[in-house]
Biopython code that builds the backbone (N, CA, C, O; Angstrom):
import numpy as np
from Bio.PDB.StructureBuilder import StructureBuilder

atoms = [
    (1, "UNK", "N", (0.819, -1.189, 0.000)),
    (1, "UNK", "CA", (0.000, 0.000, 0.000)),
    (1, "UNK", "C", (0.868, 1.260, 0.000)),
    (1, "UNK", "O", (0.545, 2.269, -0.627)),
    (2, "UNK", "N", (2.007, 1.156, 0.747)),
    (2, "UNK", "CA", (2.983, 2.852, 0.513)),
    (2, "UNK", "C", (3.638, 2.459, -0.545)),
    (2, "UNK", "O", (4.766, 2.954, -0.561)),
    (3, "UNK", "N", (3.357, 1.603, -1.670)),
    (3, "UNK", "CA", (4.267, 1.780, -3.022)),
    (3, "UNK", "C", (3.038, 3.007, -3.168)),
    (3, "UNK", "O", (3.233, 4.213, -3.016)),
    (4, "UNK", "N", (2.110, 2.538, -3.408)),
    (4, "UNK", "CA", (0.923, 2.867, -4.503)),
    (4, "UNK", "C", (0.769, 4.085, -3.779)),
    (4, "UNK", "O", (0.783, 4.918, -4.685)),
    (5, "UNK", "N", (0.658, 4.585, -2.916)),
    (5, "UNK", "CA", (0.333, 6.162, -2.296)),
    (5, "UNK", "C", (1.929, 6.863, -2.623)),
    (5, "UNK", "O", (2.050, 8.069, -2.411)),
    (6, "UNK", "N", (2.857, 6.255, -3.020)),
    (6, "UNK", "CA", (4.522, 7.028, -3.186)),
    (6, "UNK", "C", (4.187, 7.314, -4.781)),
    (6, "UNK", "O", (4.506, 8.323, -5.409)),
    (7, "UNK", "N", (3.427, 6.113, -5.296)),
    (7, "UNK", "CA", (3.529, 6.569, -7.002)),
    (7, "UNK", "C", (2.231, 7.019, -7.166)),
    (7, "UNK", "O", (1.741, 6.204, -7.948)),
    (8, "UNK", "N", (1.370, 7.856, -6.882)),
    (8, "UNK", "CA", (0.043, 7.904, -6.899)),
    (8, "UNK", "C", (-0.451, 9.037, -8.273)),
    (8, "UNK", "O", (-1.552, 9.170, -8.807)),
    (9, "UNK", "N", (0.761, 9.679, -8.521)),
    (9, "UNK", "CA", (0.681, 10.478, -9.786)),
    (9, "UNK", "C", (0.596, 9.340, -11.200)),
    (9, "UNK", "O", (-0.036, 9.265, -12.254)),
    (10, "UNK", "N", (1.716, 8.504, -10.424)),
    (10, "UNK", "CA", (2.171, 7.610, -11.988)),
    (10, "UNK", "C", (0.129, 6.400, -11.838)),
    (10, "UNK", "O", (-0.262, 5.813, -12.846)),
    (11, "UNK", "N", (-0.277, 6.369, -11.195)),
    (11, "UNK", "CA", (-1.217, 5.955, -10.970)),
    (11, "UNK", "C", (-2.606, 6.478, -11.946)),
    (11, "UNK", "O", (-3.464, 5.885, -12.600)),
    (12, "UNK", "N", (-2.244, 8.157, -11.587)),
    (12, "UNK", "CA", (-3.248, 8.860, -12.249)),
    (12, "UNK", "C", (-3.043, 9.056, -13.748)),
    (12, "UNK", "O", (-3.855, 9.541, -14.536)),
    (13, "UNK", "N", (-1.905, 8.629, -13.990)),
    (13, "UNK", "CA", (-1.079, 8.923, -15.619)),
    (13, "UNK", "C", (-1.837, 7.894, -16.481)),
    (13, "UNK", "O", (-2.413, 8.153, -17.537)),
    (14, "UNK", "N", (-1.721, 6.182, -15.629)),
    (14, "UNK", "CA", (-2.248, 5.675, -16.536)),
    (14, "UNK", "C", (-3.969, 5.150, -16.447)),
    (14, "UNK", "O", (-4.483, 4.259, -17.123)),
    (15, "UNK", "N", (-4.548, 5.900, -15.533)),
    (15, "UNK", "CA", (-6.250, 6.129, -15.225)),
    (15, "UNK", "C", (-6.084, 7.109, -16.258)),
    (15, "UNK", "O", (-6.259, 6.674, -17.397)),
    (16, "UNK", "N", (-5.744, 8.517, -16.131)),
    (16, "UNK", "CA", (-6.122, 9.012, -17.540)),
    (16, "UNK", "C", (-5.906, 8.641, -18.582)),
    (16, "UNK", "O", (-6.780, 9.213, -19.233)),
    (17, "UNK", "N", (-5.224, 7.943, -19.398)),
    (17, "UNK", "CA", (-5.046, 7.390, -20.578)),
    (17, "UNK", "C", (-6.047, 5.962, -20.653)),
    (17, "UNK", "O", (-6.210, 5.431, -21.751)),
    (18, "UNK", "N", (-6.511, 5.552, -19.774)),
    (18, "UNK", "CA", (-7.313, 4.626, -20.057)),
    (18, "UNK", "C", (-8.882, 4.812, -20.206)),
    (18, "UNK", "O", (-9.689, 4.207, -20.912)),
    (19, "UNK", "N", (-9.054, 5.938, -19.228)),
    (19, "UNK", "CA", (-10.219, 6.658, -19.295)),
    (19, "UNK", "C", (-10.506, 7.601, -20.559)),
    (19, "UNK", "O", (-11.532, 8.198, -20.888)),
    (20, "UNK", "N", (-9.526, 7.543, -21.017)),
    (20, "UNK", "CA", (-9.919, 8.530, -22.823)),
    (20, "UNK", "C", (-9.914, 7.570, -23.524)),
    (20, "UNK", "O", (-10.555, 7.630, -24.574)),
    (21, "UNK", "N", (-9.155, 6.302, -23.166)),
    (21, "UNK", "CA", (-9.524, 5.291, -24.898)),
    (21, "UNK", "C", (-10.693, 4.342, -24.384)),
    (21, "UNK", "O", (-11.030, 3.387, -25.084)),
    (22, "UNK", "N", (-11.404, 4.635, -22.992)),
    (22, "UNK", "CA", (-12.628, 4.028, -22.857)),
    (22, "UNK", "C", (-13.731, 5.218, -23.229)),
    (22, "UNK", "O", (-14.915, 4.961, -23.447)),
    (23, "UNK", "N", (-13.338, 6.156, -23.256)),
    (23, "UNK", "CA", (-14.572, 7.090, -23.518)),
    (23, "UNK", "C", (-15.122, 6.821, -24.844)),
    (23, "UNK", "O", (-16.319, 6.642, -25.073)),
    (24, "UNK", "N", (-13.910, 6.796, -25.948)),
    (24, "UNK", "CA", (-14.668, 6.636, -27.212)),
    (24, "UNK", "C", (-14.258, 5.401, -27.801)),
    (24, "UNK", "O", (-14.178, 5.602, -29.013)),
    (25, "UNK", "N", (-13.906, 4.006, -27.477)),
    (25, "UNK", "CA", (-14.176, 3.013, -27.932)),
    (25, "UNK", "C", (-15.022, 2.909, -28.159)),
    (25, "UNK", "O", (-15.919, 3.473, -27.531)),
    (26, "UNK", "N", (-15.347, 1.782, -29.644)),
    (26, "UNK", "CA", (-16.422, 1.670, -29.963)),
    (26, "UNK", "C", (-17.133, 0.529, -29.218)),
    (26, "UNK", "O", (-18.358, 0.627, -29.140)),
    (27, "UNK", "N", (-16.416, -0.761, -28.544)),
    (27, "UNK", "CA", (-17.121, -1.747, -27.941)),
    (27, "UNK", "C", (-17.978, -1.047, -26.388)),
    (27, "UNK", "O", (-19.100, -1.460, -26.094)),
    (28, "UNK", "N", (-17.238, 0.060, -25.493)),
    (28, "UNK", "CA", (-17.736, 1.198, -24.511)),
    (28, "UNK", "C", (-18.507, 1.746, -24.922)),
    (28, "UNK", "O", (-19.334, 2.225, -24.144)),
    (29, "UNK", "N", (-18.633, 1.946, -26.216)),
    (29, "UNK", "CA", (-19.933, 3.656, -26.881)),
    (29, "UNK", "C", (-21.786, 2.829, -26.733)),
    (29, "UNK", "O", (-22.829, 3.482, -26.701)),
    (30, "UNK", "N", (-21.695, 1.532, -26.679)),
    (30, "UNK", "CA", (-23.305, 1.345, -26.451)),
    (30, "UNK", "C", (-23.703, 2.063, -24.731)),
    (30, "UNK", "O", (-23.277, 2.116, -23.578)),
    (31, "UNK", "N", (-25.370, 2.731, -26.053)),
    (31, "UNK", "CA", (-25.891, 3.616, -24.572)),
    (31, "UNK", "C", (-26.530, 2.564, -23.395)),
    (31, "UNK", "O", (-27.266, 3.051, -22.537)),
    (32, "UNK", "N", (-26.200, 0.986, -23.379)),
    (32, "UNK", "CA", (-26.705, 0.350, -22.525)),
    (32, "UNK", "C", (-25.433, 0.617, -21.347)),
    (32, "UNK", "O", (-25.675, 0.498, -20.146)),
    (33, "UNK", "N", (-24.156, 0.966, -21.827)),
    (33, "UNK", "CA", (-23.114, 0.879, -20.383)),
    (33, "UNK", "C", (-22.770, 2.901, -20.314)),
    (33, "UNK", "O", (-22.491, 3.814, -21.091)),
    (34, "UNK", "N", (-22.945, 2.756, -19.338)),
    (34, "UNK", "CA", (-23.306, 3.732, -18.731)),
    (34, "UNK", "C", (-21.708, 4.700, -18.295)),
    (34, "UNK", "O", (-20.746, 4.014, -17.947)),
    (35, "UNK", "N", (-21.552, 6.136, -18.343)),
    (35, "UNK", "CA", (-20.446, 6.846, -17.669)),
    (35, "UNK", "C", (-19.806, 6.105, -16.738)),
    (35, "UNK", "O", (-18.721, 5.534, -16.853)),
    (36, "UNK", "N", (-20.890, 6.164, -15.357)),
    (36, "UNK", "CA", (-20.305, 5.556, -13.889)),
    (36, "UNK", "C", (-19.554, 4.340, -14.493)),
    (36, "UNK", "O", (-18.324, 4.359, -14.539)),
    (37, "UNK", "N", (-20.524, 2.903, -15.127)),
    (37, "UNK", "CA", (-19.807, 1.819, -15.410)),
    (37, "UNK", "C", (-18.217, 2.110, -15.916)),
    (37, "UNK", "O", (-17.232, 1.695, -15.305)),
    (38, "UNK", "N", (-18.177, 2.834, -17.043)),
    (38, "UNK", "CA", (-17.131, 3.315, -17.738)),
    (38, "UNK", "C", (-15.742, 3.486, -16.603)),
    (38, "UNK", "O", (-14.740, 2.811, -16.366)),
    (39, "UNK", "N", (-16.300, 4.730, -16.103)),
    (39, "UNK", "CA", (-15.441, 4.836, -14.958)),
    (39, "UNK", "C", (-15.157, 3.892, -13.956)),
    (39, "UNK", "O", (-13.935, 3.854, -13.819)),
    (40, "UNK", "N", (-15.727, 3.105, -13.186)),
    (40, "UNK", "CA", (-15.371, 1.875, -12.405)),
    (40, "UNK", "C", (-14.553, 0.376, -13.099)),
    (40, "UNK", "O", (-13.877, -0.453, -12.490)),
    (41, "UNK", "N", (-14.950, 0.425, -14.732)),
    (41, "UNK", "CA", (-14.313, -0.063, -14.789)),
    (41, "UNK", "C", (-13.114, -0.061, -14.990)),
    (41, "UNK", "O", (-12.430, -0.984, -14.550)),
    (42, "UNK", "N", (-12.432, 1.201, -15.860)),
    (42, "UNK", "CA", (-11.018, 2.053, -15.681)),
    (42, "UNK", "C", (-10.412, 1.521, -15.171)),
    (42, "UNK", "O", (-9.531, 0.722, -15.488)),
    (43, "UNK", "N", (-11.067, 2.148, -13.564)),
    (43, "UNK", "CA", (-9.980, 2.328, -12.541)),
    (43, "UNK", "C", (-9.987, 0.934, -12.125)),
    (43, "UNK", "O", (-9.760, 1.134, -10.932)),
    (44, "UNK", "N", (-10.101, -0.609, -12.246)),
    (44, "UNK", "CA", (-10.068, -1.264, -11.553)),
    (44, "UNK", "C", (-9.354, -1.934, -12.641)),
    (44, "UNK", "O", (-8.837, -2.975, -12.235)),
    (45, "UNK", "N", (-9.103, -1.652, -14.140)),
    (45, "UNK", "CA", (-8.328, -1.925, -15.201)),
    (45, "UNK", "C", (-7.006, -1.629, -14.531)),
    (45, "UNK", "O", (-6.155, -2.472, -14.249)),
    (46, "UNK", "N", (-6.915, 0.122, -14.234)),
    (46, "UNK", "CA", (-5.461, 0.695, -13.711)),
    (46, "UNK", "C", (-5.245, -0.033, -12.489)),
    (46, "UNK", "O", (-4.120, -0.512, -12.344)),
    (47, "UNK", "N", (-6.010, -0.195, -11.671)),
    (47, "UNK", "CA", (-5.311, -0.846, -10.519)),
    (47, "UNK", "C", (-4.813, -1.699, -11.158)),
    (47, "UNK", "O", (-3.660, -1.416, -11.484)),
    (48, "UNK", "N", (-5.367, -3.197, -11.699)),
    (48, "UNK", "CA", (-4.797, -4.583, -12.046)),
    (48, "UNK", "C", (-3.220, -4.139, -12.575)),
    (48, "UNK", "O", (-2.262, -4.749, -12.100)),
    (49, "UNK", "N", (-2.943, -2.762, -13.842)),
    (49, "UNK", "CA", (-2.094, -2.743, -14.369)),
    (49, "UNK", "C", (-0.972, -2.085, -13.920)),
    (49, "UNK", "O", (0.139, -2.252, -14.423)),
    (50, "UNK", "N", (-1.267, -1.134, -12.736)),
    (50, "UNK", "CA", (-0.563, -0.466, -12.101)),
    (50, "UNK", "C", (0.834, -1.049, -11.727)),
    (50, "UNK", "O", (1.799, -0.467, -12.224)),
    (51, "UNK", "N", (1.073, -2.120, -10.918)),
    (51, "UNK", "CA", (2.478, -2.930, -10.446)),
    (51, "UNK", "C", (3.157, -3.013, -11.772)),
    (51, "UNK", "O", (4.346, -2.694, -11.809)),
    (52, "UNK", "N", (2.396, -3.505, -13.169)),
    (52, "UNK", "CA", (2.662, -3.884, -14.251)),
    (52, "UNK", "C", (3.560, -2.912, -14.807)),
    (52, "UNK", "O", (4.753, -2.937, -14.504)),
    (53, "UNK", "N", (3.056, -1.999, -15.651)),
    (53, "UNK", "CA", (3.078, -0.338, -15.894)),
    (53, "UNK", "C", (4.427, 0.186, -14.732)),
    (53, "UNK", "O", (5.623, 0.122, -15.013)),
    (54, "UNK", "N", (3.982, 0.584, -13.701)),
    (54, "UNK", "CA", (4.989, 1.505, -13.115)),
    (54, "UNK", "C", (6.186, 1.500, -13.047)),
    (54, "UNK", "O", (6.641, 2.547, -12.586)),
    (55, "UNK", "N", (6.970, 0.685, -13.339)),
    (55, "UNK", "CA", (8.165, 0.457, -13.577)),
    (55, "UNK", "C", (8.847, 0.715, -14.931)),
    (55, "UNK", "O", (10.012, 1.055, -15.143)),
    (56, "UNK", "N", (7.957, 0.501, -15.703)),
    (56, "UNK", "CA", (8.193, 1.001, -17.513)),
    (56, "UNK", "C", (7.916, 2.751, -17.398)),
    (56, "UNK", "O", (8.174, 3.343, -18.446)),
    (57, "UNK", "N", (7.644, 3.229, -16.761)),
    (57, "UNK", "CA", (7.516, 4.792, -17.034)),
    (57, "UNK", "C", (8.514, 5.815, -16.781)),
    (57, "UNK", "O", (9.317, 5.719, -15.853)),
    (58, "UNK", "N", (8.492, 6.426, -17.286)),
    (58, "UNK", "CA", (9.161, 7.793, -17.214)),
    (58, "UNK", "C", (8.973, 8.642, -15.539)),
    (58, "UNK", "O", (7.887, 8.708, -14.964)),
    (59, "UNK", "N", (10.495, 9.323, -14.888)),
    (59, "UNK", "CA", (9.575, 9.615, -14.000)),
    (59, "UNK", "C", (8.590, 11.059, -14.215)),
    (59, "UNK", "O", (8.409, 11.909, -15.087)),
    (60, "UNK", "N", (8.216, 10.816, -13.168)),
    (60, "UNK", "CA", (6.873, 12.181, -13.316)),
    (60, "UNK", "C", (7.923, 13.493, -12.844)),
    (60, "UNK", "O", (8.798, 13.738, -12.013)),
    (61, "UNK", "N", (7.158, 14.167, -14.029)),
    (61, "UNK", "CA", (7.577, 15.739, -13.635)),
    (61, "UNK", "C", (7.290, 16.542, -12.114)),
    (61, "UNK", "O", (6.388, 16.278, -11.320)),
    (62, "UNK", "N", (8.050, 17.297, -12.020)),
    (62, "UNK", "CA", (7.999, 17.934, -10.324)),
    (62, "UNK", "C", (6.889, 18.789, -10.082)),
    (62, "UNK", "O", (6.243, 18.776, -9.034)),
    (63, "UNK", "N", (6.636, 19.645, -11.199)),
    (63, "UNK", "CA", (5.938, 20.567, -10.948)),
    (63, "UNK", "C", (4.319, 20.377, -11.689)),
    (63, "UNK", "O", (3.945, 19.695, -12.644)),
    (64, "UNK", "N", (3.527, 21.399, -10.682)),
    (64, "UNK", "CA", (2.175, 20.984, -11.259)),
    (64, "UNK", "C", (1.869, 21.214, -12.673)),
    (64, "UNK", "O", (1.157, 20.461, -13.339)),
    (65, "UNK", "N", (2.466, 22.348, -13.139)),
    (65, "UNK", "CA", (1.946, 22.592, -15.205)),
    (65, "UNK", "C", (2.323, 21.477, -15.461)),
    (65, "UNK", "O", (1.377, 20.853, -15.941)),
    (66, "UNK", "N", (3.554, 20.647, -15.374)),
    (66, "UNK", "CA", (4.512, 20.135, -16.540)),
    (66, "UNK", "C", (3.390, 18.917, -16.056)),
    (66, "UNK", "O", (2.601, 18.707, -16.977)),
    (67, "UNK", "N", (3.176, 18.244, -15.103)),
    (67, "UNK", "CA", (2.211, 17.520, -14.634)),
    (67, "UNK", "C", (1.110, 17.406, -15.163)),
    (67, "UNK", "O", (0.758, 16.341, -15.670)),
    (68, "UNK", "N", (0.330, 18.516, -15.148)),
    (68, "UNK", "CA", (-1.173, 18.591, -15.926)),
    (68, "UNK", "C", (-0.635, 18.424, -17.346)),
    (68, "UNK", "O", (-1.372, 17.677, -17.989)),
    (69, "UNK", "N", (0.455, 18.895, -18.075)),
    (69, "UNK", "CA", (0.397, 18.416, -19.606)),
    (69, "UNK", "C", (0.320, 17.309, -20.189)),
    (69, "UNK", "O", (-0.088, 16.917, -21.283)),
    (70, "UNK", "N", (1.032, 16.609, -18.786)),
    (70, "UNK", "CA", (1.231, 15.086, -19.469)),
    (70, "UNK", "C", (0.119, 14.470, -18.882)),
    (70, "UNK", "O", (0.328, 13.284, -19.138)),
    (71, "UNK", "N", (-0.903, 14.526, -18.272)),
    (71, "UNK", "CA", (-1.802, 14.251, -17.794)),
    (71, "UNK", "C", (-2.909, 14.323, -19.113)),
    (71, "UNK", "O", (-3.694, 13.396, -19.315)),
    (72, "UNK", "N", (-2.865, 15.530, -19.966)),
    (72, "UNK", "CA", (-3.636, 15.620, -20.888)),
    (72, "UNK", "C", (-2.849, 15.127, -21.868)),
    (72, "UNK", "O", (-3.473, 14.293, -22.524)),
    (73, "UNK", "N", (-1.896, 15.266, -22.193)),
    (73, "UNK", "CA", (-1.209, 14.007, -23.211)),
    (73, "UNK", "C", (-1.742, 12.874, -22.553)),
    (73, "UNK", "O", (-2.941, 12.680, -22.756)),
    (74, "UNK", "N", (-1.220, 12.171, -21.903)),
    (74, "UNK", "CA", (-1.865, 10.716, -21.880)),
    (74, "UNK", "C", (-3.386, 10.527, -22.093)),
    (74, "UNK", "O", (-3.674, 9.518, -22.738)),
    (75, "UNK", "N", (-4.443, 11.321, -21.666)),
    (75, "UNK", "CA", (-5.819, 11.536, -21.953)),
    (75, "UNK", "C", (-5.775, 11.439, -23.671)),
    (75, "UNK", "O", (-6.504, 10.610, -24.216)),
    (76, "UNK", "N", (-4.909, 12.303, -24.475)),
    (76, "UNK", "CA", (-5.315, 12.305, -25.885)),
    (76, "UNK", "C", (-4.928, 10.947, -26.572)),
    (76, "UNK", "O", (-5.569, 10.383, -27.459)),
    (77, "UNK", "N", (-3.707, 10.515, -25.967)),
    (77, "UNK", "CA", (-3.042, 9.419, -26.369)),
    (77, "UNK", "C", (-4.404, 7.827, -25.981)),
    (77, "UNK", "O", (-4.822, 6.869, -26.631)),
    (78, "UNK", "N", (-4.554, 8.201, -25.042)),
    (78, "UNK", "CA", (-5.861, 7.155, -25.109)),
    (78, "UNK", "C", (-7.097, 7.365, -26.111)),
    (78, "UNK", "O", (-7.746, 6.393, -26.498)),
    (79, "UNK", "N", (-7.364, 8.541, -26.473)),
    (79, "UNK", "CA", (-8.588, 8.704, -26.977)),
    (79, "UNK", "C", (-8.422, 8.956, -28.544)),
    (79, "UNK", "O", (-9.298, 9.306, -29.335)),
    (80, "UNK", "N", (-6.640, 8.604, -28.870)),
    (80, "UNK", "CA", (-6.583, 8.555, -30.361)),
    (80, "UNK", "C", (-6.562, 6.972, -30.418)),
    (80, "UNK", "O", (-7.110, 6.463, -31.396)),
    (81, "UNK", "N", (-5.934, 6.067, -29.384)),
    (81, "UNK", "CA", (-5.924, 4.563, -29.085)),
    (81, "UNK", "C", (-7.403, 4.136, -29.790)),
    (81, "UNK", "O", (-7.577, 3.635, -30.901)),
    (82, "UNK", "N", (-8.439, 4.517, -28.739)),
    (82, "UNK", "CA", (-9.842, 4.392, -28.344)),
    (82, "UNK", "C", (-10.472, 4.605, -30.327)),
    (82, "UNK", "O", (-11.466, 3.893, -30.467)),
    (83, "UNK", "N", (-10.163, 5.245, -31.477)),
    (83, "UNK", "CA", (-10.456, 5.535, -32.582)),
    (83, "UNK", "C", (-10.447, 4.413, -32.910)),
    (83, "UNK", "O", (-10.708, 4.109, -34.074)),
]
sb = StructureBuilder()
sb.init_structure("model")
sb.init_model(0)
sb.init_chain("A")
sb.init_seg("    ")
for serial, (resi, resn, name, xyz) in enumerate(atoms, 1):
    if name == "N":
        sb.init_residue(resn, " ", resi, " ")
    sb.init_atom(name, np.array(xyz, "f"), 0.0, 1.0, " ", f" {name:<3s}", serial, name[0])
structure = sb.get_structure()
């Protein structure tokens, strides 16, 4: 549990990138599964992949801008995936 609260950015890096190529996948886009679903299932995707993942990454930037960019890079990078 203090890995995952020490890397909790690199956590959110790859929840956002998974959460943009679930937004507009096409197997996700039926209006029978729902936002919430969408979202719960994400994050329980990122957990499983998290141990996986965190070790292959780059480290995270220090500061909050450089932070939020790559935060929205990884968001676009999922949601060109998700096409």
């Amino acid at each position: 549990m203090e890995y995952f609260i020490n890397h909790f950015q690199v956590f959110l890096l790859i929840l956002s990138r998974l959460m943009g190529l679930l937004s507009v996948a096409p197997v996700f886009s039926y209006p029978s599964i729902s936002v919430p679903q969408k979202m719960i299932f994400s994050f329980l995707v990122s957990v499983i992949l998290f141990p996986v993942i965190a070790g292959f990454l780059p480290p995270v930037p220090g500061d909050m801008g450089s932070y939020g960019l790559v935060v929205i890079a990884e968001a676009l990078i999922g949601i060109l995936l998700g096409f």
